[in-house]
Backbone bond lengths (Angstrom), bond angles and torsions (degrees), N, CA, C in turn:
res aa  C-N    CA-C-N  psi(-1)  N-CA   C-N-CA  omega(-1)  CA-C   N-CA-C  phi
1 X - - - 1.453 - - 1.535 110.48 -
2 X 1.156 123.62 -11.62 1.645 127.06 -153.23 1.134 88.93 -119.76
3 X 1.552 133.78 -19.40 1.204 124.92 171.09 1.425 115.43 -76.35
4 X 1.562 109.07 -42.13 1.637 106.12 -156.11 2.070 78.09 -84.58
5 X 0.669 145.42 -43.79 1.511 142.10 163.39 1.359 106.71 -9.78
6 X 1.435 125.50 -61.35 1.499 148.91 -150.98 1.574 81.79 -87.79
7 X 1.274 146.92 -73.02 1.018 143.66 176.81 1.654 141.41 -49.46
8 X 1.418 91.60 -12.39 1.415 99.76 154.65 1.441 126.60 -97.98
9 X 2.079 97.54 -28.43 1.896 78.73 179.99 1.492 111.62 -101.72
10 X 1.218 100.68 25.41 1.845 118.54 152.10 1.767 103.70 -65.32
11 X 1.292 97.02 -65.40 1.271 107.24 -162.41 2.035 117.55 -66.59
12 X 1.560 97.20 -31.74 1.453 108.82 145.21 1.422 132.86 -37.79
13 X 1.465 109.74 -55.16 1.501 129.97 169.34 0.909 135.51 -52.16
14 X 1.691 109.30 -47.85 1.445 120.11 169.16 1.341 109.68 -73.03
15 X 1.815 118.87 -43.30 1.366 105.85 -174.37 1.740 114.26 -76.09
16 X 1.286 124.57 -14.62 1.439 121.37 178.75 1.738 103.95 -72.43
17 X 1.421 109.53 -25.91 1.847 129.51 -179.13 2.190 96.38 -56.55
18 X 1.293 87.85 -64.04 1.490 103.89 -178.77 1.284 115.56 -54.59
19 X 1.196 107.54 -68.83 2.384 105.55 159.08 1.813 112.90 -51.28
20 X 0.989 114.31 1.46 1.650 91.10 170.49 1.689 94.73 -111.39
21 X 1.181 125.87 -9.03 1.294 135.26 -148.53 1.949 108.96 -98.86
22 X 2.024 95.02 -45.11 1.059 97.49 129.79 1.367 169.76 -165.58
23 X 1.539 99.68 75.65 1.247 122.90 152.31 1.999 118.71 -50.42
24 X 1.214 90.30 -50.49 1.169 123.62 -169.68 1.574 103.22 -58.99
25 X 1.236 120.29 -42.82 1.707 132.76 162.92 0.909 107.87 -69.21
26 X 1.709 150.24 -36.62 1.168 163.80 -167.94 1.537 101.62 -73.91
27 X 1.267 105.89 -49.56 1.832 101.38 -175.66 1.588 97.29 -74.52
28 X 1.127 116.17 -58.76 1.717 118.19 -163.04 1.834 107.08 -35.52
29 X 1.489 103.42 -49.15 1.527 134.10 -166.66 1.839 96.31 -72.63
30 X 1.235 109.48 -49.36 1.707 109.41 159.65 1.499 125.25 -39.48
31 X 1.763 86.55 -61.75 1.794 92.42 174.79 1.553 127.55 -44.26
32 X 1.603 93.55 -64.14 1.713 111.16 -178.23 1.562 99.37 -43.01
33 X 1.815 111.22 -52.00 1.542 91.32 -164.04 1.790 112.85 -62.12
34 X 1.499 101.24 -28.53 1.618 93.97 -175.59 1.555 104.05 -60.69
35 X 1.230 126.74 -11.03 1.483 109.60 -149.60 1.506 88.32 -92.94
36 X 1.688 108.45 -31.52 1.785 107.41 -164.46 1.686 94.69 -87.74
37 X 1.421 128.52 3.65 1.353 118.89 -172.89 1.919 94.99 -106.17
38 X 0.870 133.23 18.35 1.350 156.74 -151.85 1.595 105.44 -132.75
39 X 1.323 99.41 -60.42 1.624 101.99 -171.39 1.570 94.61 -75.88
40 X 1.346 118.44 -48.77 1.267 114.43 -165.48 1.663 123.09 -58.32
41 X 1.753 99.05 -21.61 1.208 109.66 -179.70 1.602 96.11 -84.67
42 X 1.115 160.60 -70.03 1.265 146.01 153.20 1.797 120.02 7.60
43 X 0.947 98.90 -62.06 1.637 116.50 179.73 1.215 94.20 -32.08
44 X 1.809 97.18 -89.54 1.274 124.04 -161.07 1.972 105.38 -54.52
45 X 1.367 120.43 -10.35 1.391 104.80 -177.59 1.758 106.84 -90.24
46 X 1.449 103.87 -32.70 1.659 116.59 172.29 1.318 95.05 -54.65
47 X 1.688 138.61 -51.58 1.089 118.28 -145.50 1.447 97.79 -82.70
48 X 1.393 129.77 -49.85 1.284 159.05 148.40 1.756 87.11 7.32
49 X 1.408 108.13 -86.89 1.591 103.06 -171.32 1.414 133.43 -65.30
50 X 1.613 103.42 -28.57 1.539 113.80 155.71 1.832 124.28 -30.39
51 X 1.647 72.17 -53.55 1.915 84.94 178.93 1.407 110.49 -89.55
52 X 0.849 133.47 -2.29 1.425 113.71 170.13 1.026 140.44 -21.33
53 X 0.894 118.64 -48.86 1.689 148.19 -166.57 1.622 92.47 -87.51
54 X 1.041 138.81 -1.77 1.865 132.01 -154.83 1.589 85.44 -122.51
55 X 1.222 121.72 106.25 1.562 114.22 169.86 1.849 107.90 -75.23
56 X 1.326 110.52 -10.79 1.536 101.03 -157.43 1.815 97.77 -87.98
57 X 1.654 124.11 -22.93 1.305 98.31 179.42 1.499 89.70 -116.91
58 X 1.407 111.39 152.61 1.954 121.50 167.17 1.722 103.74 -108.85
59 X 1.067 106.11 109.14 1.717 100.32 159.01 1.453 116.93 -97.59
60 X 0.978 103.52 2.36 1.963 110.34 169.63 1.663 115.59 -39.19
61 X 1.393 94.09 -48.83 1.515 105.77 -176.18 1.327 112.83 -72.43
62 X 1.217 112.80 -31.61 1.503 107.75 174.01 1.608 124.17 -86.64
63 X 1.494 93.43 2.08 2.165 79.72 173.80 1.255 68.09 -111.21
64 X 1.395 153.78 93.46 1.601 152.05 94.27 1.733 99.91 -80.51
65 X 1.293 106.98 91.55 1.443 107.65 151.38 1.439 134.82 -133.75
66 X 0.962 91.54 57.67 1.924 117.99 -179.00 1.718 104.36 -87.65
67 X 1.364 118.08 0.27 1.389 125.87 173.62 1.694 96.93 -75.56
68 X 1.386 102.35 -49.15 1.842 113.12 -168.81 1.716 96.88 -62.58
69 X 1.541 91.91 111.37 1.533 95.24 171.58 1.548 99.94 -120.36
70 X 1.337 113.06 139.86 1.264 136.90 160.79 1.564 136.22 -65.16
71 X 1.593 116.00 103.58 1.618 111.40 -170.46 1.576 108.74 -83.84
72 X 1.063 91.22 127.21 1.823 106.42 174.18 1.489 109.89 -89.88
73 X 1.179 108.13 117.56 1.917 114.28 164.78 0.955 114.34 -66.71
């Protein structure tokens, strides 16, 4: 009994090792996307005013990205 005991909170260990490990990828991979959901919103606001004046294309609608929600670990 003390063995298969030992062998599970081995197996606890490693897998709690693996959830901090990645969590830890999860935030980094969070960040980057905020950083490219940032630039992209930039883009689209330069392009946004560029065109102003152009009734035939709207990019208004497309820097709406308040749909893109971000999962926190």
């Amino acid at each position: 009994m003390e063995k298969l005991n030992s062998q599970i909170h081995l197996q606890n260990c490693y897998i709690i090792r693996q959830n901090e490990m990645l969590r830890k990828k999860a935030q980094v991979l969070n960040q980057e996307n905020q950083a490219l959901l940032s630039e992209l919103k930039q883009k689209l606001s330069k392009a946004n005013t560029k065109l102003r004046g152009s009734p035939d294309i709207d990019v208004s609608s497309a820097s709406s990205s308040d749909s893109i929600s971000s999962s926190k670990p």
